[in-house]
LOVEXDO-401799 format. One line per field, with one value per residue (C-alpha): residue number from 0; x, z, y. Coordinates in steps of 0.05 Angstrom, whole numbers. Layout:
// LOVEXDO-401799
n <- c(NUM	...)
px <- c(X	...)
pz <- c(Z	...)
py <- c(Y	...)
//
This chain:
// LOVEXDO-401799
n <- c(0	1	2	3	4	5	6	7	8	9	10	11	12	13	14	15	16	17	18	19	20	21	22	23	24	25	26	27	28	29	30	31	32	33	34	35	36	37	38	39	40	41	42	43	44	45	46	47	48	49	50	51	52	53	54	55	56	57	58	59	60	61	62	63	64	65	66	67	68	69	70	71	72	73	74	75	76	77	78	79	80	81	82	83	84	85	86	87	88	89	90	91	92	93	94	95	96	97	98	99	100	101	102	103	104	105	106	107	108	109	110	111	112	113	114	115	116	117	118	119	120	121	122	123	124	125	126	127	128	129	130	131	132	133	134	135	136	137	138	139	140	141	142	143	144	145	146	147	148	149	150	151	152	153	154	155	156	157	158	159	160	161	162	163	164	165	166	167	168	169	170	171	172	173	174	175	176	177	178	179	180	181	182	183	184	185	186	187	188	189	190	191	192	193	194	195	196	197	198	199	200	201	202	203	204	205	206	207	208	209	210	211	212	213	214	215	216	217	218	219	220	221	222	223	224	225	226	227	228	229	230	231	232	233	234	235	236	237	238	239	240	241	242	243	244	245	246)
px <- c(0	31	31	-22	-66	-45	-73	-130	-147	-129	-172	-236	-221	-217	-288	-324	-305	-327	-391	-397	-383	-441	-489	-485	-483	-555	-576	-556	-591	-651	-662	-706	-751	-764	-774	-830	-898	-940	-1001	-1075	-1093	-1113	-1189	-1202	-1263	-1228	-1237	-1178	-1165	-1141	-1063	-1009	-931	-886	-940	-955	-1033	-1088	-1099	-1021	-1008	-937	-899	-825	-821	-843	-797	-746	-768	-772	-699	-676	-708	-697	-643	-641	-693	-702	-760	-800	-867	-913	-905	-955	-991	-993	-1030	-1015	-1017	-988	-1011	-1083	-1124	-1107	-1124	-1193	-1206	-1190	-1189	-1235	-1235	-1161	-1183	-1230	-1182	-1124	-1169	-1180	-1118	-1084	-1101	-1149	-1091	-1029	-1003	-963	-1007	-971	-1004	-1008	-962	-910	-862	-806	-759	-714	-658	-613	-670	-621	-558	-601	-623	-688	-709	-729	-700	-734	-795	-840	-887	-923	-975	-1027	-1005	-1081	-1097	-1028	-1051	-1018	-1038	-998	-936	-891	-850	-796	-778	-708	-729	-758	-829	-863	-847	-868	-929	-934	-936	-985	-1038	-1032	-1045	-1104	-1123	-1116	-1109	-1151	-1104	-1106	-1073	-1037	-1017	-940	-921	-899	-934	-999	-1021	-1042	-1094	-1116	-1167	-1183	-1228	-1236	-1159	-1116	-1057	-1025	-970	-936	-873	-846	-782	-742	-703	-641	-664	-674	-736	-778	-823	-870	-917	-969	-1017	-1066	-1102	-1167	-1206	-1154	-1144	-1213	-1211	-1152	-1192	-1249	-1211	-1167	-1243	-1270	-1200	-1210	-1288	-1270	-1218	-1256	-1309	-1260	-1233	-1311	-1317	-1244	-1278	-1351	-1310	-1277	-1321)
pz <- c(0	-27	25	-6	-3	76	92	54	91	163	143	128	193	230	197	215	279	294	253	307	370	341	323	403	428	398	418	495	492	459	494	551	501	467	531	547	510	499	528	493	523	592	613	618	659	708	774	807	878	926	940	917	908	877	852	812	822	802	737	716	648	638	584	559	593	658	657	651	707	757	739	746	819	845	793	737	743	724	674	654	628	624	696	743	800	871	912	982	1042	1102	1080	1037	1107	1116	1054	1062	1124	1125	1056	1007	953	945	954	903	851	864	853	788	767	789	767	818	828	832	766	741	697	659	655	606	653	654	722	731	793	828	873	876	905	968	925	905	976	973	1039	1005	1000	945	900	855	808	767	700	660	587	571	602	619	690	755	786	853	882	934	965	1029	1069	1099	1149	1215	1202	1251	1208	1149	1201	1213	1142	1115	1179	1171	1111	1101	1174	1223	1187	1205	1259	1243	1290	1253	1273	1281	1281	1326	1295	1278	1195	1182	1131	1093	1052	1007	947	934	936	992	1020	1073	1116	1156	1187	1194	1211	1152	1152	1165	1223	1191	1204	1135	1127	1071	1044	991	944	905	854	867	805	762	776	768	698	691	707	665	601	613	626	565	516	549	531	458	457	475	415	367	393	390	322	294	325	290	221	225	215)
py <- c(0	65	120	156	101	87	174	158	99	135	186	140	111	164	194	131	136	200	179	124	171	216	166	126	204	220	149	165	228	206	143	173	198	132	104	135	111	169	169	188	261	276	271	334	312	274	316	339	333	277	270	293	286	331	365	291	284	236	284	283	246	210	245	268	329	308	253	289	339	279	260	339	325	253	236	186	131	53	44	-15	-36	-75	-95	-131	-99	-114	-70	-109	-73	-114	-180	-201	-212	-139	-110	-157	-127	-52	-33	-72	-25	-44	-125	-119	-78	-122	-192	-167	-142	-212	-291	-323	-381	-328	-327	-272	-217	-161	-95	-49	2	42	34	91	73	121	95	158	216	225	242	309	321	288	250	188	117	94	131	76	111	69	101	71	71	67	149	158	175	155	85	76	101	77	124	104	163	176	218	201	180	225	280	249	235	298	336	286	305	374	367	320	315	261	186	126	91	9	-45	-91	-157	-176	-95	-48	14	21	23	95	104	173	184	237	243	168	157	128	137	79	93	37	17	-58	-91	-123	-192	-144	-113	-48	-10	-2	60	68	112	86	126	93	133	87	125	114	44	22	59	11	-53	-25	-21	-93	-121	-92	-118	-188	-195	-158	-217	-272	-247	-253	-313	-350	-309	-349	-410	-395	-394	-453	-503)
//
């Protein structure tokens, strides 16, 4: 290969590799974009109201922007979809008991024997909120793709809970105080609007004292549970339609 021939090749080199930098550069910047699955727009007649966190309310829709606002705030996030739903609050018995508005949601959002049922959700996960001087462990916010409306969160405070306690009465008055078997503390139960909001505090296999705050959107899940009942019986039709043809 004749020196001429060697720049030449040097310099193709070199311009696919910048070509390469630039093309993974727009795909890192991008990527949190294409993560998200837009959502149809917001019901404008769903009533405001009920709880809120970081201004995120039952009315919010899931989109780019506020994506990207969250991870400005409470730092870069884990996202996944399709993801099943558990809306557990101590154990089943409990939920029975004390909150069967939640029972009866989460029956039909899960298989009668246990089985595993994906939802069409999507489930962003922040890990790194204290980094950025936010007093939480762990944040769980989890959006219907259908409305693009908030389902549940899960949020586990850093600070000591009788502050957190303390905010969330002041704010929405005193809760519903629930003994619960096998714990220490009592369960604390808001509500406001039709939505709930659970606050409890257990002991973990570690030792370590778990404190958690849950809001369920209870409007928004039942729209949920509406629309997955309403793709299963357009299903079955078709399926009894294939069937029909067949023979």
């Amino acid at each position: 290969m004749t020196p001429s021939q060697q720049r030449n090749l040097i310099i193709v080199l070199v311009a696919a590799g910048s070509l390469i930098v630039v093309i993974f550069t727009v795909l890192a910047l991008t990527r949190s974009q294409r993560d998200i699955q837009i959502a149809v727009p917001a019901d404008n007649a769903l009533p405001s109201g009920g709880f809120t966190f970081f201004d995120l309310d039952r009315t919010t829709v899931l989109n780019r922007e506020l994506r990207q606002t969250l991870s400005e705030m409470l730092g870069s996030d884990a996202i996944a979809h399709a993801t099943p739903i558990d809306l557990t609050v101590v154990n089943q018995q409990f939920l029975e008991t004390h909150l069967a508005v939640l029972d009866d949601l989460n029956q039909r959002l899960n298989p009668p024997m246990g089985g595993r049922r994906e939802h069409d959700t999507t489930r962003l996960t922040y890990h790194r909120a204290e980094q950025h001087q936010m007093p939480f462990r762990y944040i769980e916010l989890v959006f219907s793709n259908i409305t693009g409306h908030p389902l549940y969160f899960t949020i586990n405070p850093t600070d000591d809970f009788a502050n957190s306690i303390a905010t969330l009465t002041s704010k929405y008055g005193p809760p519903r105080i629930v003994p619960a078997e096998n714990m220490d503390s009592p369960v604390r139960i808001w509500e406001q609007d039709g939505d709930i909001l659970v606050a409890t505090t257990f002991p973990r296999r570690n030792g370590r004292l778990s404190q958690e705050l849950r809001i369920y959107f209870v409007g928004n899940l039942e729209q949920l549970v509406a629309s997955e009942d309403q793709a299963l019986r357009r299903q079955n039709r078709n399926t009894r339609q294939a069937g029909e043809r067949a023979f």
